[in-house]
N, C-alpha and C positions, 0 to 999 in steps of 0.2 A: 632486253636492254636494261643496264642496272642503272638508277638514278643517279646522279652526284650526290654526293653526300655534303649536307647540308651543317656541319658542324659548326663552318664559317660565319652563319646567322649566331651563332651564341654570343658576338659584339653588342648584338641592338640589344640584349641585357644589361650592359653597362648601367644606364642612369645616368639622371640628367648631370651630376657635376662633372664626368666622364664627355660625356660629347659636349658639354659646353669649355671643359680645358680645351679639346681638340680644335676645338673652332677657335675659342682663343691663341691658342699656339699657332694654328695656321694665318691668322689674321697678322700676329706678329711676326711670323716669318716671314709674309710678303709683304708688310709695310717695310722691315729690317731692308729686305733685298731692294725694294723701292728706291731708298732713301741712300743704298750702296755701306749700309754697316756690317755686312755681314763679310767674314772673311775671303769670299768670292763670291762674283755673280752668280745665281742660281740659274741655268738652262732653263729655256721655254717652259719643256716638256714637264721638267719639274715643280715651275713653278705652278702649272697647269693642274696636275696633281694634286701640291699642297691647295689649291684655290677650291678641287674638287672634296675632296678631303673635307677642310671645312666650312663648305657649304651643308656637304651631304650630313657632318657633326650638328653643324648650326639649327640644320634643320630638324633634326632629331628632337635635339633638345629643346627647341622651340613646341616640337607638338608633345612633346610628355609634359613642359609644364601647361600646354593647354589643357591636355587630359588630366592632369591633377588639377587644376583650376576648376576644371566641368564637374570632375567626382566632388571638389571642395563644395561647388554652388549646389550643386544637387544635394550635396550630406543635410549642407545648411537649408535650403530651399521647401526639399521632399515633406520635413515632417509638418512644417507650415500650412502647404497643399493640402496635406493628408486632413489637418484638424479647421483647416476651410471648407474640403470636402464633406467631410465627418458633422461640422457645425450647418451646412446646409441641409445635407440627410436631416437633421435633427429639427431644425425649423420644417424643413415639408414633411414632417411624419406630425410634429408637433400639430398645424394646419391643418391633414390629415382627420387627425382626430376629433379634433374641434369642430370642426364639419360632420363628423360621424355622431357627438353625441347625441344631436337628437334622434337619430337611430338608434339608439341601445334598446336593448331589450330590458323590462323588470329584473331580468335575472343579472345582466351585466352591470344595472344600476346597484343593484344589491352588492354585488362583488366590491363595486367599487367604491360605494358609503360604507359598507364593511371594513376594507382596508384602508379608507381616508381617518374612520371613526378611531382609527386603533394605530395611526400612522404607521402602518407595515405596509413595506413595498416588495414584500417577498410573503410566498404561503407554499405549502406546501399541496402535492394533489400524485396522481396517474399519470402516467406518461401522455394517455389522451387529452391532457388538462381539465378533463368534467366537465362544468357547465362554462369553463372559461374556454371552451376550444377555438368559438368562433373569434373570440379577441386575440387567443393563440397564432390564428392561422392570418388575422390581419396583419399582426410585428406588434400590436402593442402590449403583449405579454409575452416575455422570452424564457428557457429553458434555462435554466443557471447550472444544472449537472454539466460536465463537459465530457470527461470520460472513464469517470470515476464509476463503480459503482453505487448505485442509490436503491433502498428498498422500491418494491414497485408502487407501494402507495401512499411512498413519500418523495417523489421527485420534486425538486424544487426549484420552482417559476419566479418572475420578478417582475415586475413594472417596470418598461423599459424609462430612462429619463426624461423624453420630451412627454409623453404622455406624463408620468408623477407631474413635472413642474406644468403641463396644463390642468391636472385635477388641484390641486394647490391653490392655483389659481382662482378656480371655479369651485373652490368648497362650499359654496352656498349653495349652487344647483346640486349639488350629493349630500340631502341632511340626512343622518342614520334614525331610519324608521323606528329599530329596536331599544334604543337607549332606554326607554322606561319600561322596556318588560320584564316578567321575574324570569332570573337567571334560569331557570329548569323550562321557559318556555319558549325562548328564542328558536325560532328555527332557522337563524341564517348563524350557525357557531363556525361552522366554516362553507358559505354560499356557494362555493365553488365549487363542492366534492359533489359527486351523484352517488345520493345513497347506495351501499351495496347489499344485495339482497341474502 
């Protein structure tokens, strides 16, 4: 059994000023025949037509500009959500963290009086992130390589933003242990790496 061929649907491509003339035209052809201007009475059946006609137009065009109404709310809307979204992530990671520091470890204190003392929010390390893995695997240090290549023991990590602006904050609880030691004695030059053997 062969289908009908369905060419006749290529109308509802029209757009909207197309079915809204239709509807218009239809609406003034039966007010015309209503009111008796039109050069003869139009028959029931046709008038029945023209009324079908521009309903079925009227209606058309009525839901396309709802759908372009809904896509306009939405164009405008979406990125709003997105950086309300985006701005609550950011307070509950910020919270997050704030509650974690007195868990840090000496070694993640270090890291982080290290890069408060030197305002870097970016360092370089391993792929494994070194001694920074376990903040790696929290979110509050993130991977900046995307899909570039990077040497392997220079991948480059970052301080995500709510954590930076809560150490900021709290620069008094991270003072740099090192600042008065001679330069050739520091053992935190980069806290982060594990020695390689």
């Amino acid at each position: 059994m062969n289908l009908p061929d369905a060419k006749w649907l290529d109308f509802l491509k029209a757009g909207i000023p197309t079915f809204l003339g239709l509807a218009a035209f239809a609406a003034a052809t039966l007010y015309l025949n209503r009111i008796g201007q039109l050069p003869m009475e139009m028959p029931a059946v046709a008038a029945l037509i023209i009324a079908v006609v521009g309903l079925l137009s009227g209606s058309l065009a009525a839901g396309l500009l709802l759908g372009a109404g809904y896509r306009a709310v939405v164009w405008f809307v979406k990125p709003l959500y997105r950086n309300h979204l985006l701005k609550k992530r950011d307070a509950k990671q910020k919270r997050e963290f704030i509650s974690y520091i007195p868990n840090l470890s000496d070694r993640e204190r270090l890291i982080f009086e290290h890069l408060l003392h030197h305002n870097q929010r970016t360092f370089e390390n391993t792929p494994d992130c070194g001694h920074a893995s376990l903040l790696y695997s929290l979110g509050y240090v993130r991977m900046l390589a995307s899909n570039r290549e990077v040497d392997y023991f220079a991948v480059p990590f970052g301080i995500t933003d709510p954590v930076w602006e809560a150490l900021q904050e709290r620069k008094a609880e991270f003072p740099y242990r090192h600042a008065n030691k001679p330069r050739g004695r520091t053992s935190d030059i980069s806290p982060w790496r594990v020695p390689r053997v």
